[in-house]
Structures are given as structure tokens and as C-alpha cells.
DSSP file (Angstrom, degrees, kcal/mol; ACC not computed):
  #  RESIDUE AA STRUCTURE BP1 BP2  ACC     N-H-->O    O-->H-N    N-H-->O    O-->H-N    TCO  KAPPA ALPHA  PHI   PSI    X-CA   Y-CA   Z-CA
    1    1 A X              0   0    0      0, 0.0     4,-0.5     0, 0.0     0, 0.0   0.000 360.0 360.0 360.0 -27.2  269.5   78.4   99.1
    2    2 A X        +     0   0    0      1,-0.2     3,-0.2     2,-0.1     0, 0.0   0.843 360.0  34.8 -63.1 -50.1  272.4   76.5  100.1
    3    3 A X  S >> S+     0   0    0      1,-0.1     3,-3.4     2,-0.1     4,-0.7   0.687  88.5 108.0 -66.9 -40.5  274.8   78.3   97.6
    4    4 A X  T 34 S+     0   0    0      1,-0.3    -2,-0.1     2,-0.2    -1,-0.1   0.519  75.9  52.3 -28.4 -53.5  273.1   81.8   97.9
    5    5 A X  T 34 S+     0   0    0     -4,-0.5    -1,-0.3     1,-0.2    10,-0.1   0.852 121.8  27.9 -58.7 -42.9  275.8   83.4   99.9
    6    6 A X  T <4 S+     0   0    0     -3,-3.4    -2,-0.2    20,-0.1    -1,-0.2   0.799  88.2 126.1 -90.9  -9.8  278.8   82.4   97.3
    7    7 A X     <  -     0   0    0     -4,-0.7     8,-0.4     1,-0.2    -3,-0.0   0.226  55.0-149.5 -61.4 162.1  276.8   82.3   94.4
    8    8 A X        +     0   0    0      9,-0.1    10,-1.2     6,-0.1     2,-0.2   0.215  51.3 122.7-120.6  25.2  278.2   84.5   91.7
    9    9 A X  S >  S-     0   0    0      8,-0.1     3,-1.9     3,-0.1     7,-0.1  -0.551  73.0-107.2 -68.6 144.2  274.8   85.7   89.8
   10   10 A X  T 3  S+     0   0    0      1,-0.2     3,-0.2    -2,-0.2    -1,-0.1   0.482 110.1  79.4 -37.0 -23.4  273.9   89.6   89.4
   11   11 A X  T 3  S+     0   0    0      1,-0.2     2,-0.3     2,-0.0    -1,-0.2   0.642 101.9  23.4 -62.1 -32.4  271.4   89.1   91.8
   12   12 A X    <   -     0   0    0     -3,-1.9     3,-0.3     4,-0.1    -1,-0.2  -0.836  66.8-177.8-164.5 127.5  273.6   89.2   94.6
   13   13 A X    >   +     0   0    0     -2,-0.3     3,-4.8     1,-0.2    -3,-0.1   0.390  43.9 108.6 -96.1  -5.4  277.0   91.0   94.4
   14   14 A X  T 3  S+     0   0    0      1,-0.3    -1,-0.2     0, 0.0     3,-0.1   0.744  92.8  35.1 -76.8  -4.0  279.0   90.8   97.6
   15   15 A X  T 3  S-     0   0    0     -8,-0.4     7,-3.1     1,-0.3    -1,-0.3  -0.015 117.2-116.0 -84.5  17.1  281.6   88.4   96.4
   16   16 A X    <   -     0   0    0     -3,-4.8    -1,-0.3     5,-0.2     2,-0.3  -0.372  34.2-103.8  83.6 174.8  281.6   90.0   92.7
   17   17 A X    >>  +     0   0    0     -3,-0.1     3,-1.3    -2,-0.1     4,-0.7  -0.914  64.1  12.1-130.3 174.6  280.6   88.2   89.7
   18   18 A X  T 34 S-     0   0    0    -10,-1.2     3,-0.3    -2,-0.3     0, 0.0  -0.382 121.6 -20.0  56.9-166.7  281.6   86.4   86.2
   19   19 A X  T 34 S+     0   0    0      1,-0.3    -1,-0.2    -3,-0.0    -3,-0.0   0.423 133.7  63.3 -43.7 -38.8  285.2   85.8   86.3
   20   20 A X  T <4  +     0   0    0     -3,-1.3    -1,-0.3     2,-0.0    -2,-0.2   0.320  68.4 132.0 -77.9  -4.4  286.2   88.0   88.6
   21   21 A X     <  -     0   0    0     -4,-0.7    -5,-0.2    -3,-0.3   -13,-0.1  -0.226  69.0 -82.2 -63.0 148.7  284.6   86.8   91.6
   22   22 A X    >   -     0   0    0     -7,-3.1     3,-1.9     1,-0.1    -1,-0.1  -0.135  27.0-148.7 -53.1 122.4  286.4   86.5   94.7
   23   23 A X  T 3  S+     0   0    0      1,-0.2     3,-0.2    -3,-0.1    -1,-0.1   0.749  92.8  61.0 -38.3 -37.0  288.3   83.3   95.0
   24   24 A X  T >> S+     0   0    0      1,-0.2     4,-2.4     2,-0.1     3,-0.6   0.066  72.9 105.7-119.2  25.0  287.9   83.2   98.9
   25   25 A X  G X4 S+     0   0    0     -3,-1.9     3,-1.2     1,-0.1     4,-0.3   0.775  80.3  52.8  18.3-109.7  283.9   83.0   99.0
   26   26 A X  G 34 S+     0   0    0      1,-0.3     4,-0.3    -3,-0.2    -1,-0.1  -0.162 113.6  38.3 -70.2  -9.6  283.9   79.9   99.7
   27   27 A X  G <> S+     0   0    0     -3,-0.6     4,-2.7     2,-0.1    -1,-0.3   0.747 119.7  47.0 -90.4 -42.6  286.5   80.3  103.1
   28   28 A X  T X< S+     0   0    0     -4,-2.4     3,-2.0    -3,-1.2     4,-0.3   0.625 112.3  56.1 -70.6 -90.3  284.8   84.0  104.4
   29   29 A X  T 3> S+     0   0    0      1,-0.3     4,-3.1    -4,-0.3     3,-0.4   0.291 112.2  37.5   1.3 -81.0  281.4   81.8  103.7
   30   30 A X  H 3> S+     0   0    0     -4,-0.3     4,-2.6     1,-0.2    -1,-0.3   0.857 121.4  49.2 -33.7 -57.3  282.7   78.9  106.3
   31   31 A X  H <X S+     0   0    0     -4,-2.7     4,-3.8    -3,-2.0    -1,-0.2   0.843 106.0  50.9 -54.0 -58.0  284.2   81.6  108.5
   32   32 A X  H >> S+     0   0    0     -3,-0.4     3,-1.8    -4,-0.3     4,-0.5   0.964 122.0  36.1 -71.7 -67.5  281.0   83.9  108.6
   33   33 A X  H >X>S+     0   0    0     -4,-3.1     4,-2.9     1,-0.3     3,-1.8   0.819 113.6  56.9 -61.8 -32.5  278.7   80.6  109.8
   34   34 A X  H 3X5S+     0   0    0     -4,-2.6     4,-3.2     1,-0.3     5,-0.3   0.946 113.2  39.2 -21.8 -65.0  281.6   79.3  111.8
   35   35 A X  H <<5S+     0   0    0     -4,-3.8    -1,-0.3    -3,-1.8    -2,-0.2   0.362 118.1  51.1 -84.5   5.2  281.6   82.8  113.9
   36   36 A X  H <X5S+     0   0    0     -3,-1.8     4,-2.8    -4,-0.5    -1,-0.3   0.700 111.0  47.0-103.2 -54.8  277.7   82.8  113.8
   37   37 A X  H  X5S+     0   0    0     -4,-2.9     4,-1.5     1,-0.3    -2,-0.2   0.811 112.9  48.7 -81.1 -38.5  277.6   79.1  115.2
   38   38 A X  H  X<S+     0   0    0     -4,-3.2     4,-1.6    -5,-0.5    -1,-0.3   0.914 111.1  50.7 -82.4 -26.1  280.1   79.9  117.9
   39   39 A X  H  > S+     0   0    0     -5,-0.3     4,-2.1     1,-0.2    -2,-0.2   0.908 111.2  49.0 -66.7 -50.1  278.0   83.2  119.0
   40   40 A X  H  < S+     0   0    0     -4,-2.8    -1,-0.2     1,-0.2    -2,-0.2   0.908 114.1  42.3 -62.5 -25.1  274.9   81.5  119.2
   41   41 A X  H  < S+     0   0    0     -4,-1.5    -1,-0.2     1,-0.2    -2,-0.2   0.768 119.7  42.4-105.3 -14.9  276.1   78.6  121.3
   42   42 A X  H  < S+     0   0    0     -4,-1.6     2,-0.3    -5,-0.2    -2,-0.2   0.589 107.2  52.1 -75.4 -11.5  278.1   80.5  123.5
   43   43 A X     <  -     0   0    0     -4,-2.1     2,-1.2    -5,-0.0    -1,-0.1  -0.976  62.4-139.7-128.5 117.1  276.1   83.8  124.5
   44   44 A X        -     0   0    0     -2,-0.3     2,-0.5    -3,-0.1    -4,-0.1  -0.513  25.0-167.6 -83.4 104.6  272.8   84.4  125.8
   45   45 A X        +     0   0    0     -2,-1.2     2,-0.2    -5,-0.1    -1,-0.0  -0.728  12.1 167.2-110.0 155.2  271.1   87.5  124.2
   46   46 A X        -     0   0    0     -2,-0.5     2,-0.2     4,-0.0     3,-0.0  -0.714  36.2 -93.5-137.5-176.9  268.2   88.9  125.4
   47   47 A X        -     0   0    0     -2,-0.2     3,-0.2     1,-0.1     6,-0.1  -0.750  27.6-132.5-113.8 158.8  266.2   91.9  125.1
   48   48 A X  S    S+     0   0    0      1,-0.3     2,-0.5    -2,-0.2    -1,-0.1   0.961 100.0  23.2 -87.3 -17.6  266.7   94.4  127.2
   49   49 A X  S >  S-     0   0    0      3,-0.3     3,-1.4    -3,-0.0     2,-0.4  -0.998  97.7-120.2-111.6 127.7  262.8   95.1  128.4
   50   50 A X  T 3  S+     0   0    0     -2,-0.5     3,-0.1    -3,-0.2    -4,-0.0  -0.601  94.4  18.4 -35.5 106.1  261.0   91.4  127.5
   51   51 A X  T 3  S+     0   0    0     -2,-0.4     2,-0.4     1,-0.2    -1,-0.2   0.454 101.4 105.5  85.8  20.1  258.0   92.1  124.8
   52   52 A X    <   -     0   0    0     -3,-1.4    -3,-0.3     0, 0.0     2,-0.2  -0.989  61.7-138.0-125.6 144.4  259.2   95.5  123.5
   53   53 A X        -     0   0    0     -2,-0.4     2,-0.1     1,-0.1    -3,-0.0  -0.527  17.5-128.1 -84.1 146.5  260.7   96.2  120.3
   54   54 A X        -     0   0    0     -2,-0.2     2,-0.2    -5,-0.0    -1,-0.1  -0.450  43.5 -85.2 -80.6-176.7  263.5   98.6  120.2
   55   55 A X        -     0   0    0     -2,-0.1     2,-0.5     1,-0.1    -1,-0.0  -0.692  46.3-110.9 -66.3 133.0  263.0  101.8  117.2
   56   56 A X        -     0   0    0     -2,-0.2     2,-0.9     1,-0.1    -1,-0.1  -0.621  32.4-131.1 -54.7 109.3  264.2  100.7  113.6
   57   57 A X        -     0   0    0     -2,-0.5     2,-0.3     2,-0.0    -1,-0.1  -0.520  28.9-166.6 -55.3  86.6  267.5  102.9  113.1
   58   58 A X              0   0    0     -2,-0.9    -1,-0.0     1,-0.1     0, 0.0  -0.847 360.0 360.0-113.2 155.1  267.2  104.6  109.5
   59   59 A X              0   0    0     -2,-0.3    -1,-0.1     0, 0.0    -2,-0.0   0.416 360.0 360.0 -83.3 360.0  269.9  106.1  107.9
């Protein structure tokens, strides 16, 4: 699980695969939890009525 996000298997494509895969993973990787780790410890989200879900959005 640890790798999942750069891994470069068919299974999961968003950096590409084989040879070609993007070089710079392994930075946007750092980046994405970086900017994850800084949302969560700086902003309190809430919901906006307490015990209701909002509607699932489909496209």
C-alpha cells in the first residue's frame, strides 16, 4: 500500500506505465500528501447539517 500511488503496474495508470512512466511520481506523490497533511491540520470541516448526508453527484 505504501507504493500504490507511484507504482507503475496496469492496474493503476495515473503516472503511466513500463518505461515511460512519469519521472516526477515520486515529487507530485510528496506534494499531494504534503497539501493533504497541511489541509487537515489547518481547517476545520464540517458538515453543513450534523447527521445528514448530502446527494451523491453522478455524472
Amino acid at each position: 500500500f505504501k507504493r500504490h500511488m507511484v507504482s507503475t503496474g496496469t492496474d493503476h495508470l495515473p503516472f503511466g506505465t513500463g518505461k515511460h512512466a512519469c519521472p516526477g511520481r515520486f515529487f507530485a506523490a510528496t506534494e499531494l500528501k504534503a497539501m493533504l497533511a497541511h489541509l487537515v491540520l489547518n481547517y476545520d470541516v464540517k458538515a453543513e447539517v450534523e447527521g445528514v448526508r448530502p446527494p451523491d453527484n453522478t455524472f
